[in-house]
N, C-alpha and C positions, 0 to 999 in steps of 0.2 A: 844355369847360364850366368854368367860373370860379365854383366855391360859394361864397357867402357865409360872412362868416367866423364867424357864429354856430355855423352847419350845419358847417362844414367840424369847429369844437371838437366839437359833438354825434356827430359819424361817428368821431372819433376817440376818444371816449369808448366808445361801441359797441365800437369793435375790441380797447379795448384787454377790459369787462367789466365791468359793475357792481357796487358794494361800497358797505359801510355804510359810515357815520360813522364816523372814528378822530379820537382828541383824544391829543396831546403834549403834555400842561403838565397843569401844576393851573390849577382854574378862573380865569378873569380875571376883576377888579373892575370897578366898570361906571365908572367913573372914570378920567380920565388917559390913555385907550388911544388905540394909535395901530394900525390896521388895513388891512393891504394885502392885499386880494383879487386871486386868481389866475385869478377865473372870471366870465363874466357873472352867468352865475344867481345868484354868492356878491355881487358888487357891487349888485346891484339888492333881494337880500334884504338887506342889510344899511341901506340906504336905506329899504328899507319897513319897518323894524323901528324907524326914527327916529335911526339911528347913522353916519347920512351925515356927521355930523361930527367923525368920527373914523378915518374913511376917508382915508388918505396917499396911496397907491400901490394902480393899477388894472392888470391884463390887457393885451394890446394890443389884445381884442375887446370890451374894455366900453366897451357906446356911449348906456347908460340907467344912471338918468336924461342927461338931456343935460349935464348941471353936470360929470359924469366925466370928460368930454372937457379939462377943462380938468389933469387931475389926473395924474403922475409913471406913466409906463408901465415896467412890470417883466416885459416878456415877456409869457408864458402858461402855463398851466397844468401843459402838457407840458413849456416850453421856460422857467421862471423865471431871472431874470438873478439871481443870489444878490448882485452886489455893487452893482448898482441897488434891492434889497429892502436889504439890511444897512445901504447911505445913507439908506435913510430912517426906519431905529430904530427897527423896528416892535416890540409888545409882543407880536400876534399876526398870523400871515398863516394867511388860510384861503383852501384850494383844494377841486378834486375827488380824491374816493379815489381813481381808478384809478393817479391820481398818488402817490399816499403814499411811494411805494418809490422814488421818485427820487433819485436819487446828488443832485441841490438839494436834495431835501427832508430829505435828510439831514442835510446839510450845515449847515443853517440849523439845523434842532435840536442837532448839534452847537456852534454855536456858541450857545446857550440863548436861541434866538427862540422862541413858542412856536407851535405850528401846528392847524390844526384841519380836517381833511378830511373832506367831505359827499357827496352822492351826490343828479344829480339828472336821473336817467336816466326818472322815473317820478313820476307824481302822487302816489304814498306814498311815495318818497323824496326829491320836493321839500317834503310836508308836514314829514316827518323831520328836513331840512337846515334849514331856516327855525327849527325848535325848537331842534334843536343851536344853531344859531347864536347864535338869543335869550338858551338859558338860560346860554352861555358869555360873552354880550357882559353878561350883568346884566342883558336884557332877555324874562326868559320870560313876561311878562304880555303883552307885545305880540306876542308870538310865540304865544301861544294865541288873540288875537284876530283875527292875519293869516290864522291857519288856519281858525278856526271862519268865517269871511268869505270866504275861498278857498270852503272846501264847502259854503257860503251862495250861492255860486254855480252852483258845478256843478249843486247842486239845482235851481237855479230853471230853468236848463235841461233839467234832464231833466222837470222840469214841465212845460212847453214841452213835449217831445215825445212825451208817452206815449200820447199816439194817432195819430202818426205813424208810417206806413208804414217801415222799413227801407231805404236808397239805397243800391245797389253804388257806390264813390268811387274813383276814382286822383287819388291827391293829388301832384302833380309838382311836381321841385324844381330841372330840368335836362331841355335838351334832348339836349345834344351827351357827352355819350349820356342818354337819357332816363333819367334817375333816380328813383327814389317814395319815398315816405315806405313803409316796410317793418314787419315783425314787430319787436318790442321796443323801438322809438322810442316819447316820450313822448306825439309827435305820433301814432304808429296807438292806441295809448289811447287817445287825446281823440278821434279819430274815431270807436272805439267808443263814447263817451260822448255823442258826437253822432249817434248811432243809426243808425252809418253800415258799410256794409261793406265793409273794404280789399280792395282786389282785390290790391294786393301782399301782402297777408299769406300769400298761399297760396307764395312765397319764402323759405328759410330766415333770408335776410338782411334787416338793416337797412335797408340804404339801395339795393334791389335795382335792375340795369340789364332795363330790359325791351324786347321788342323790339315794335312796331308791332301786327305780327301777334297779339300775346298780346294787346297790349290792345283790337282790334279782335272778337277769339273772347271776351275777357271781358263785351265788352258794357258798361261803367260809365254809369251813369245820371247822374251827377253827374261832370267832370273839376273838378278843383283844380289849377291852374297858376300858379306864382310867378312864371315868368318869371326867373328867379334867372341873376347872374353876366353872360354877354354875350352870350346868346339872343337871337338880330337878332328874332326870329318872334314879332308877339304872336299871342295863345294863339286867337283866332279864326282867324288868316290860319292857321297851323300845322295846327288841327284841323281847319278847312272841309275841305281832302283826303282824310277820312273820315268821309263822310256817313253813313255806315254805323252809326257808335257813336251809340246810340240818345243820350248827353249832348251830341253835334254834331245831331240832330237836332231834340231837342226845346231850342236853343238855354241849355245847362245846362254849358257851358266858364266858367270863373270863374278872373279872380286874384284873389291874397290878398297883401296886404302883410307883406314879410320879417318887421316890428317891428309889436306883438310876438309874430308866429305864430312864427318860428324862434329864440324864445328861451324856453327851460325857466325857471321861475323862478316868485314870488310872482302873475307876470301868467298864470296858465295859465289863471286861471278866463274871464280877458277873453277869451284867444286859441280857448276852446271855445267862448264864446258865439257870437264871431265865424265861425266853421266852422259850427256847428251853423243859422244863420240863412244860409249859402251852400247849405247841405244842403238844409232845411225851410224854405223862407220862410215856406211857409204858417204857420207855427207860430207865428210874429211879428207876422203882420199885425195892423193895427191893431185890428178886431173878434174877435181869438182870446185871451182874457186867461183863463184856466188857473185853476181855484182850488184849493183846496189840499184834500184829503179833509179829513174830520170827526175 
């Protein structure tokens, strides 16, 4: 199995532990900067905060907006090249915490770059990251709007579905060996939030390998399959073999596009909507419009 490289940074986050916000410098002026991001999530919030252009140097996995592609790669998170970052005479590089400790991330404070490490393992601490971010880029106005707009979303979803029934989900993300979206990904949140029940959650891990048999005894009413990496199998031909699982039965196997379900960040509100309407169609169709209590 070949994970994508969003998933592949989120697994690696997992393993290493999630952590707050750490800031090295005194605060930046909103003028003059020049900012190289070590993370998707920290590129794509920095973009939606309106400071895409002050963005120098990107990740090797940022791949949003699409404009990034064209922009000086510095490694990643874990693996930052310090002499590909130090060419391009950043004022600040902001990464993930679990990085913070890095013999680069030292290094670069050592040489008085200033750095800013987020956390965004979690719908409250991607809200978290996007505020650090603002209030260090000089932009915490826009950073309370992005957020109050993020949970302007999630609400309107769970509008959507507060008379819907609850769905047992396995949301896969690999065949070869079956992989799921597990306990403390940001993605089993949002499918709590999509009033859904991971059947991987009952794993103490992440990103857990499950075997056939387990998810045939689970029963999942809903599969989520990405198809991810170089899975010859679409997710019908694959599942028809287990008529069994009431989601092969009642034709309720579904993919989802990588971008933006397998990226944490300012889009999480889109990527629950998206989940949540593969979960409950009904809750979307066109004659169910929701009103809001008194």
């Amino acid at each position: 199995m070949k994970l994508a490289p969003v998933l592949l940074t989120l697994a690696i986050v997992t393993l290493l532990g999630g952590c707050n916000s750490y800031v090295h410098s005194a605060r930046s002026s909103s003028g003059g900067q020049r900012i190289v991001s070590l993370a998707p999530s920290v590129t794509e919030t920095l973009f939606a905060l309106g400071a895409g252009d002050a963005v120098v140097g990107v990740s090797q996995y940022c791949d949003y907006p699409p404009s990034v592609r064209q922009l000086p790669r510095v490694g990643s998170f874990i693996t930052p090249n310090i002499e590909a970052i130090a060419a391009l005479r950043p004022t600040l590089v902001v990464g993930l915490a679990t990085a913070s400790d890095l013999r680069e991330i030292r290094a670069l404070r050592a040489m008085g770059i200033a750095t800013l490490m987020v956390d965004d393992g979690s719908v409250a601490a991607i809200e978290r990251s996007i505020m650090a971010i603002g209030d260090h880029i000089g932009r915490a106005g826009r950073a309370h709007e992005l957020v109050r707009a993020l949970r302007a979303q999630v609400e309107a979803v769970q509008l959507r579905l507060r008379d819907q029934p609850r769905r047992s989900v396995l949301m896969v993300v690999g065949h070869q060996p079956m992989v799921a979206v597990g306990r403390g990904t940001f993605l089993d949140e949002l499918l709590t939030l999509a009033d859904a029940a991971n059947i991987a959650a009952a794993s103490d891990q992440a990103w857990p390998r499950l075997s056939v048999e387990y998810i045939i005894a689970s029963r999942p009413e809903v599969i989520l399959d990405g198809q991810m990496g170089t899975d010859p199998s679409t997710p019908g031909s694959f599942w028809s073999k287990y008529p069994t699982i009431p989601a092969v039965q009642n034709h309720r196997v579904l993919g989802y596009p990588d971008d933006p379900t397998l990226h944490p960040g300012p889009r999480i509100g889109i990527t629950l909507d998206q989940l949540a309407r593969l979960i409950h169609p009904a809750a979307f169709s066109a004659g169910n419009t929701p009103e809001r209590a008194p």
